[in-house]
SETI-82724 format. One record per atom (N, C-alpha, C): residue number from 1; z, y, x; atom name. Coordinates in Angstrom, 1 decimal. Layout:
// residues N
REC  num       Z       Y       X  atome
REC  NUM       Z       Y       X     CA
...
***
This chain:
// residues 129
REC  num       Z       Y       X  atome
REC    1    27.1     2.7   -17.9      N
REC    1    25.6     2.8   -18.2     CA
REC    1    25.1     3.8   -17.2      C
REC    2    23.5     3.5   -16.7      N
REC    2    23.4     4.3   -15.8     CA
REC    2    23.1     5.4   -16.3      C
REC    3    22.7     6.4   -15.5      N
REC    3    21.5     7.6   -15.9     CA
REC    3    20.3     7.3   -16.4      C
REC    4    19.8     8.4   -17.5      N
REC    4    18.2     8.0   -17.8     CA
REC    4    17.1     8.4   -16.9      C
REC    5    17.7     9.1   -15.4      N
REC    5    17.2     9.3   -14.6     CA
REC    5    16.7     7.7   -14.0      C
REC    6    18.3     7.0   -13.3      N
REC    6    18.0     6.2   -13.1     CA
REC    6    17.1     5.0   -13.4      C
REC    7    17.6     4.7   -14.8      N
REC    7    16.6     4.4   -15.6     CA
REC    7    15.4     3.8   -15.5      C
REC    8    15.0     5.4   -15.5      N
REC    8    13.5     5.9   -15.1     CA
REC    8    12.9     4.9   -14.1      C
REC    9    13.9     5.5   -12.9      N
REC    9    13.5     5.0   -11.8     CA
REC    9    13.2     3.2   -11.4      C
REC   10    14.4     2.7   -11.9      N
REC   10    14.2     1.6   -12.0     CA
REC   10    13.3     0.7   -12.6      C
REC   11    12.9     0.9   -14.2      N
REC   11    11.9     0.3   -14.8     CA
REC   11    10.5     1.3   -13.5      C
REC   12    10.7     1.7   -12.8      N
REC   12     9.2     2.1   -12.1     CA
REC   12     9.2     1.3   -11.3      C
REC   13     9.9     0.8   -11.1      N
REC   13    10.2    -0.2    -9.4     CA
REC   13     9.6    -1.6    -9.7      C
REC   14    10.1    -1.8   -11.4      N
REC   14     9.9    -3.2   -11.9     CA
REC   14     9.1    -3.3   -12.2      C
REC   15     8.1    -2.2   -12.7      N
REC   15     6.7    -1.9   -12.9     CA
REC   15     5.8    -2.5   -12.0      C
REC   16     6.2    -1.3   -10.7      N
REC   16     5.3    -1.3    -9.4     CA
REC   16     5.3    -3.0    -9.0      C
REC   17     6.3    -3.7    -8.6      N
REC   17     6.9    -5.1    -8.4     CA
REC   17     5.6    -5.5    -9.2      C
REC   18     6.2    -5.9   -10.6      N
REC   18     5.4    -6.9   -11.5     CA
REC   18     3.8    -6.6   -12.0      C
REC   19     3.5    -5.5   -11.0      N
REC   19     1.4    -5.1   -11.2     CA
REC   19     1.5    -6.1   -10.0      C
REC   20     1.8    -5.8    -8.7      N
REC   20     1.6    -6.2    -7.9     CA
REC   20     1.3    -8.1    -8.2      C
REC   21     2.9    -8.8    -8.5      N
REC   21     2.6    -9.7    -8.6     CA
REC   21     1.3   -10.4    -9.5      C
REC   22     1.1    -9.4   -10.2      N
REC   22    -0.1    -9.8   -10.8     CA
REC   22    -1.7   -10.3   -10.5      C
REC   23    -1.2    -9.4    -8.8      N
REC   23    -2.2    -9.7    -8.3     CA
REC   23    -2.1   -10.8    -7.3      C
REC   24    -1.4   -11.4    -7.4      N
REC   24    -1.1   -12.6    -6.9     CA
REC   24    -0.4   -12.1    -5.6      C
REC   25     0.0   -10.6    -5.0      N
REC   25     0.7   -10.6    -3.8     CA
REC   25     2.7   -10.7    -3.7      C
REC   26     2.8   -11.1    -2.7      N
REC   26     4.2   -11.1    -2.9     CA
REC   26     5.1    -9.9    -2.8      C
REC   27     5.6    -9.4    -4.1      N
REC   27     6.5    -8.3    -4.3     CA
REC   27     8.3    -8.6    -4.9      C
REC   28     8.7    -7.8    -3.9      N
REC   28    10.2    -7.6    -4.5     CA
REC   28    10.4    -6.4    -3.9      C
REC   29    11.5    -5.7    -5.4      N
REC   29    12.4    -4.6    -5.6     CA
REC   29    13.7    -4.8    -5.0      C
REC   30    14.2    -4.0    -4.2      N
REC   30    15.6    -3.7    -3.3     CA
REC   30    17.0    -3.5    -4.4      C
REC   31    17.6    -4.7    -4.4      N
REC   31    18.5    -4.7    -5.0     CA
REC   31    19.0    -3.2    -4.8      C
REC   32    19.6    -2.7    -6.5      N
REC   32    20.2    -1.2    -6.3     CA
REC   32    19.6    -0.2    -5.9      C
REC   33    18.3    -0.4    -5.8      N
REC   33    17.1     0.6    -4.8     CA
REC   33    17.7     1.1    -3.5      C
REC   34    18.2     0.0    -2.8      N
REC   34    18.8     0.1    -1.5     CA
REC   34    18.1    -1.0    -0.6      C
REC   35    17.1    -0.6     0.1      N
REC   35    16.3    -1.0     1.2     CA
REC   35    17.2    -1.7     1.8      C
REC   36    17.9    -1.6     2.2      N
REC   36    19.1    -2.0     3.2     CA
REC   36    19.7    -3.8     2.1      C
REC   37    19.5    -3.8     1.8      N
REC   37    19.7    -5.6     0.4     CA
REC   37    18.4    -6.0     0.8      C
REC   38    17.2    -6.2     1.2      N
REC   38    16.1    -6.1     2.0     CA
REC   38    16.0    -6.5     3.5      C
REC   39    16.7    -5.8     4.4      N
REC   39    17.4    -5.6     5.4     CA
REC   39    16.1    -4.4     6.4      C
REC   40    16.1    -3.8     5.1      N
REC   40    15.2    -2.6     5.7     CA
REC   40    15.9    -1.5     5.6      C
REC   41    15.0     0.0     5.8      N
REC   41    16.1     1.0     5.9     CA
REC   41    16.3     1.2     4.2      C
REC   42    17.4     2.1     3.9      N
REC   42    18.1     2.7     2.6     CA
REC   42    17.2     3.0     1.8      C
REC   43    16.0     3.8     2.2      N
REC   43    15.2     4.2     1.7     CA
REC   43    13.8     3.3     0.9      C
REC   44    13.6     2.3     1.4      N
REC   44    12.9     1.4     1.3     CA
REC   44    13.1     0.7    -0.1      C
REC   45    12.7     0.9    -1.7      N
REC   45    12.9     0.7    -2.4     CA
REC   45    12.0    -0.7    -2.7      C
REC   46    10.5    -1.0    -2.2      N
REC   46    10.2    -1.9    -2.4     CA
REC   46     9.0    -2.3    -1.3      C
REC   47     9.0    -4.1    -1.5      N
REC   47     8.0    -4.2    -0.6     CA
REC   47     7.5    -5.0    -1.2      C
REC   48     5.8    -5.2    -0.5      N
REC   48     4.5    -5.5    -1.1     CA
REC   48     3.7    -6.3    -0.2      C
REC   49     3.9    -7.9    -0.4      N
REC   49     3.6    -8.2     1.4     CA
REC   49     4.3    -8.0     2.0      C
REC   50     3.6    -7.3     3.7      N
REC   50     4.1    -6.6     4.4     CA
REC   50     4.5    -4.9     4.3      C
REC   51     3.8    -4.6     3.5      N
REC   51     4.5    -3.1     3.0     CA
REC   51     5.5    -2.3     2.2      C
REC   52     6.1    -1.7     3.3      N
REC   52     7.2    -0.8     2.6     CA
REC   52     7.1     0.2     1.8      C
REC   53     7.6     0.6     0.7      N
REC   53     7.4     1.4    -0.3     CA
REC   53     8.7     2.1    -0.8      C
REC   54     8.5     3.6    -1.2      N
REC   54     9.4     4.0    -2.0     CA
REC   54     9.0     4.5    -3.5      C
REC   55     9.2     4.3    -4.5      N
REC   55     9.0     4.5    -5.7     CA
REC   55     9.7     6.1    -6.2      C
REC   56     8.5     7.1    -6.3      N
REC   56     8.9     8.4    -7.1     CA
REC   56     8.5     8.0    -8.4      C
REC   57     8.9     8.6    -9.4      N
REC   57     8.0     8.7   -10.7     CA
REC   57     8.8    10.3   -11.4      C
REC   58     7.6    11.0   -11.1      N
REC   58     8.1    12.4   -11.9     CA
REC   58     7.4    12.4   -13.3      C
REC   59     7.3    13.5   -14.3      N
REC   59     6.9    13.5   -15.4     CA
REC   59     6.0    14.3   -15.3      C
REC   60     5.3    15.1   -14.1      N
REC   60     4.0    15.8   -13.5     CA
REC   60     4.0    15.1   -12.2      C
REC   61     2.7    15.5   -11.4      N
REC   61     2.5    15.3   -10.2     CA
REC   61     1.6    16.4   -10.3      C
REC   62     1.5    17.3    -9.5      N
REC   62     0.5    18.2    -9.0     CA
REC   62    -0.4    18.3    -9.2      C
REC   63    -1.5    18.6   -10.1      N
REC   63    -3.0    18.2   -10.0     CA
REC   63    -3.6    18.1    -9.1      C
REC   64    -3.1    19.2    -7.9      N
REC   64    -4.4    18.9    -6.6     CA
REC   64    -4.0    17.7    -6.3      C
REC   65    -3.2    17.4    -6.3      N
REC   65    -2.7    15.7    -5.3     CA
REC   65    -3.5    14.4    -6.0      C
REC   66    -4.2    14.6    -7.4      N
REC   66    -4.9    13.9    -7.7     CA
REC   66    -6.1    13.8    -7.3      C
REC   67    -7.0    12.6    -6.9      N
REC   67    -8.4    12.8    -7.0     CA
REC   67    -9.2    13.1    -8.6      C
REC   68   -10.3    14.1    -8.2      N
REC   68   -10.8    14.3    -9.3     CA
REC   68   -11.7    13.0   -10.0      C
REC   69   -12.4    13.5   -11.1      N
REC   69   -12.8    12.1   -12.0     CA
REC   69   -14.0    11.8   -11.0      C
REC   70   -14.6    12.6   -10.1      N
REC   70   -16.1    12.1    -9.3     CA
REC   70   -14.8    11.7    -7.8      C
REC   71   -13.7    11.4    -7.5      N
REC   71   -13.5    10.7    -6.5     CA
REC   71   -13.0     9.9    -7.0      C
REC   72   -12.8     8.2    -5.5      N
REC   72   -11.8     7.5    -5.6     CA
REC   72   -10.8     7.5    -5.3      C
REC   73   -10.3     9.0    -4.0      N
REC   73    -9.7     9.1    -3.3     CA
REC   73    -9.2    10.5    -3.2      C
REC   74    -7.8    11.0    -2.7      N
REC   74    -7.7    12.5    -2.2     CA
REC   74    -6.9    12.5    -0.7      C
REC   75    -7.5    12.5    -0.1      N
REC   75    -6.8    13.2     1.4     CA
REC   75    -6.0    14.0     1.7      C
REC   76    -5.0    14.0     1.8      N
REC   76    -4.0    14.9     2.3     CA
REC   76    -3.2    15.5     3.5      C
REC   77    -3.3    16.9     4.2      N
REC   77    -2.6    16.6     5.0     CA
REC   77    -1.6    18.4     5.1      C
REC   78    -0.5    17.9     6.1      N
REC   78    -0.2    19.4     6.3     CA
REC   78    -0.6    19.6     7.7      C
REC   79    -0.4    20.8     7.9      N
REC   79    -1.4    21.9     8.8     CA
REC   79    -0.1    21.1    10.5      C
REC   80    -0.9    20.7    11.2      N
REC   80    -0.4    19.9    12.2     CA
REC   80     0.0    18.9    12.3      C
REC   81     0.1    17.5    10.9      N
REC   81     0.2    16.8    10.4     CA
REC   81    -0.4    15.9    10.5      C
REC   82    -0.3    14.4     9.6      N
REC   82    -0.8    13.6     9.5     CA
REC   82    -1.3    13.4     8.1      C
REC   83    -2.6    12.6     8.1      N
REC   83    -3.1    12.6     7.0     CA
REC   83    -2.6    11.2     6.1      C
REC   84    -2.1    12.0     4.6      N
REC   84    -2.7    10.8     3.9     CA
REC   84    -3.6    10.5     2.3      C
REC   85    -3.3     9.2     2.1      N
REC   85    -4.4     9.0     1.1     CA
REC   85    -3.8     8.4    -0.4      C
REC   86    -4.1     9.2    -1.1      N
REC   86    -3.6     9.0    -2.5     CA
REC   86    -5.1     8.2    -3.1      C
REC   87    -3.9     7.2    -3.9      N
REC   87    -5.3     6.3    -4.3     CA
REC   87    -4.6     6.0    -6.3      C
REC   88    -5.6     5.4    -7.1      N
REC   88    -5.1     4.7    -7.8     CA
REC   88    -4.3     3.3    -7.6      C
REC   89    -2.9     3.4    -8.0      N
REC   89    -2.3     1.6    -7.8     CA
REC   89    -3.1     0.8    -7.6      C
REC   90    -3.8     0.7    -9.2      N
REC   90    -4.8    -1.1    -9.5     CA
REC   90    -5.8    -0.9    -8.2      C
REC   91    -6.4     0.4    -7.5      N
REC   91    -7.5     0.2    -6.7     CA
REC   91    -6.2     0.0    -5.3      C
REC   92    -5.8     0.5    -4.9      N
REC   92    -4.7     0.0    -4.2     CA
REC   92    -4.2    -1.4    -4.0      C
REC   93    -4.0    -2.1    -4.7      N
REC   93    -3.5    -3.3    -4.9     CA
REC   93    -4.6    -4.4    -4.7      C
REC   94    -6.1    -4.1    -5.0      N
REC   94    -7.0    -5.0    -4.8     CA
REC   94    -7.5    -4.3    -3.4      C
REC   95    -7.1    -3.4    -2.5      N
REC   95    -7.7    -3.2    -1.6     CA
REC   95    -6.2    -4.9    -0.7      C
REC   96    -4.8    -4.2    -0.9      N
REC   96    -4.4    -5.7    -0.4     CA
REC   96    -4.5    -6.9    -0.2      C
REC   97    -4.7    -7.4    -1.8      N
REC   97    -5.1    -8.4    -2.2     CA
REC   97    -6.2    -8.7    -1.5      C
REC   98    -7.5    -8.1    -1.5      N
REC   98    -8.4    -8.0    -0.4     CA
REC   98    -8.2    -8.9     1.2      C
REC   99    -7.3    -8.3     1.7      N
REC   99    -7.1    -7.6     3.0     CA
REC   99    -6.6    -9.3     3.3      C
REC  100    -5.5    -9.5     2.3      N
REC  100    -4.6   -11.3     2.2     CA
REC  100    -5.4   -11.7     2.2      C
REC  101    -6.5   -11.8     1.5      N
REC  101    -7.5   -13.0     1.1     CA
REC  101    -8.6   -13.3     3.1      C
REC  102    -8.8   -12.1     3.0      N
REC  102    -9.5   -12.2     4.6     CA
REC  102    -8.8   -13.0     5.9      C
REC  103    -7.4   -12.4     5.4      N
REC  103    -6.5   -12.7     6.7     CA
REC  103    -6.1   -14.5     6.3      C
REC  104    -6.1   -14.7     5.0      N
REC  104    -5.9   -16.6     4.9     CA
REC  104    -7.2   -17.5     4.9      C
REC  105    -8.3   -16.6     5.1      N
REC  105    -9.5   -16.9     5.7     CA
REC  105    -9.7   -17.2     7.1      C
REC  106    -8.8   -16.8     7.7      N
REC  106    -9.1   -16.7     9.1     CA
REC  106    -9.6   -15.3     9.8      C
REC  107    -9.8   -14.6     8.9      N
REC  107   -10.6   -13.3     9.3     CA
REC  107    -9.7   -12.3    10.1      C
REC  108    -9.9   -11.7    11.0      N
REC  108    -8.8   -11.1    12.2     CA
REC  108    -9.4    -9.8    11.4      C
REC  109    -8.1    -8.8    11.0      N
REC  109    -8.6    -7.6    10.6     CA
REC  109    -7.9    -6.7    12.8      C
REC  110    -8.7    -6.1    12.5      N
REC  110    -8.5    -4.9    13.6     CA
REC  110    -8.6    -3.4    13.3      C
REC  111    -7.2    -2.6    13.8      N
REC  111    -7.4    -1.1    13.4     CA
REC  111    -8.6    -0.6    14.1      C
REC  112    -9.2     0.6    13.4      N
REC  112   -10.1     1.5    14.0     CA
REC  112   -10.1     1.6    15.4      C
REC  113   -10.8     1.6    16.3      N
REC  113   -10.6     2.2    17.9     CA
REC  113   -10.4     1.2    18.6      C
REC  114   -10.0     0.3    17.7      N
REC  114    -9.0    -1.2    19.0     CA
REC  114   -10.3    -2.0    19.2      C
REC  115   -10.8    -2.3    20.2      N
REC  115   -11.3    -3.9    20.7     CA
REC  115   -11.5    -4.3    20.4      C
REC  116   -12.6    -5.0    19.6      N
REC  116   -12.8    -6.1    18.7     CA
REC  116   -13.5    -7.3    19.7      C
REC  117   -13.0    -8.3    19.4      N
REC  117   -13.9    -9.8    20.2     CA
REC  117   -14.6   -10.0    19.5      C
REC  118   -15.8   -10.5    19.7      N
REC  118   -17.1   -10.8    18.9     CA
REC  118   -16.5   -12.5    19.1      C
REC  119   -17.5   -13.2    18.2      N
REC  119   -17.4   -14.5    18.1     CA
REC  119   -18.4   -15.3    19.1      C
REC  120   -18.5   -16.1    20.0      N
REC  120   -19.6   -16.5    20.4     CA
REC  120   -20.9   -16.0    20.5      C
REC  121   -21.4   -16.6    19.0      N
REC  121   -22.6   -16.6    18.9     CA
REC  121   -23.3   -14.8    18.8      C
REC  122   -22.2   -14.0    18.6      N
REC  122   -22.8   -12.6    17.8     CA
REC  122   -22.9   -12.0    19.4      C
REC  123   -21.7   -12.3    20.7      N
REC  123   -21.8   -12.4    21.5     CA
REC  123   -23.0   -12.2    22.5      C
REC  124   -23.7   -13.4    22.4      N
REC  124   -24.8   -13.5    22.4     CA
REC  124   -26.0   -13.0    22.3      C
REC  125   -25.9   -12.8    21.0      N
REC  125   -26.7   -11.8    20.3     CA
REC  125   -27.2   -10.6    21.2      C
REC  126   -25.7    -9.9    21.0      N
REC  126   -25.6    -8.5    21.6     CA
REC  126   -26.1    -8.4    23.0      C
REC  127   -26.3    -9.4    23.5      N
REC  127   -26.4    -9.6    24.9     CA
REC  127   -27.8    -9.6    25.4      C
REC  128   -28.3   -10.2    24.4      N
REC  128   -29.5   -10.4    24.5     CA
REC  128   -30.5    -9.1    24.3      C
REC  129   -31.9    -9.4    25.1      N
REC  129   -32.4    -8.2    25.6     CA
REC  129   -33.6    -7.9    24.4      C
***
């Protein structure tokens, strides 16, 4: 029998997995929470779509690391670092779900800064005096 550590961990994985699926995206848990049964790195406990994930679940999390009740969101960063963004799962999950729905649309997502082609007609547009 495992640990109730383990446990833990694992019903979180099966958790995380089966919200997701709920949202209609495609999720699986790394056999044995080994990324590597995946054929990702070790660490890699689950993925979500295209996204790799590792599953913590402690019995606190830090209050600052939460957003407060007037945010959606908390930013985070360390001092020469990179920033990131703590969100709620369910708002998380429909930002993906989102994101799928665009991309089986046809809709070209582009990162910030990169390039965007206009379409013809918007082309156009812009061109015009």
């Amino acid at each position: 029998m495992s640990s109730p550590s383990k446990r833990k961990g694992n019903t979180f994985e099966r958790e995380v997995v089966n919200q997701a699926s709920e949202f209609g995206l495609k999720a699986i848990r790394a056999y044995a929470s080994n990324g590597m049964s995946l054929g990702e790195a070790e660490d890699v406990d689950v993925k979500i779509e295209d996204l790799k994930g590792q599953c913590k679940r402690r019995k606190r999390i830090a209050k600052w690391l939460k957003p407060p009740e007037s945010c959606d969101i908390a930013l985070v960063r360390e001092d020469r670092g990179e920033t990131y963004v703590i969100i709620e799962y369910g708002d998380f999950l429909e930002m993906v779900a989102y994101m799928k729905e665009l991309r089986n649309n046809g809709t070209k997502l582009v990162k910030p800064g990169a390039k965007r082609e206009r379409p013809q007609g918007e082309r156009e547009a812009a061109e015009a005096p």
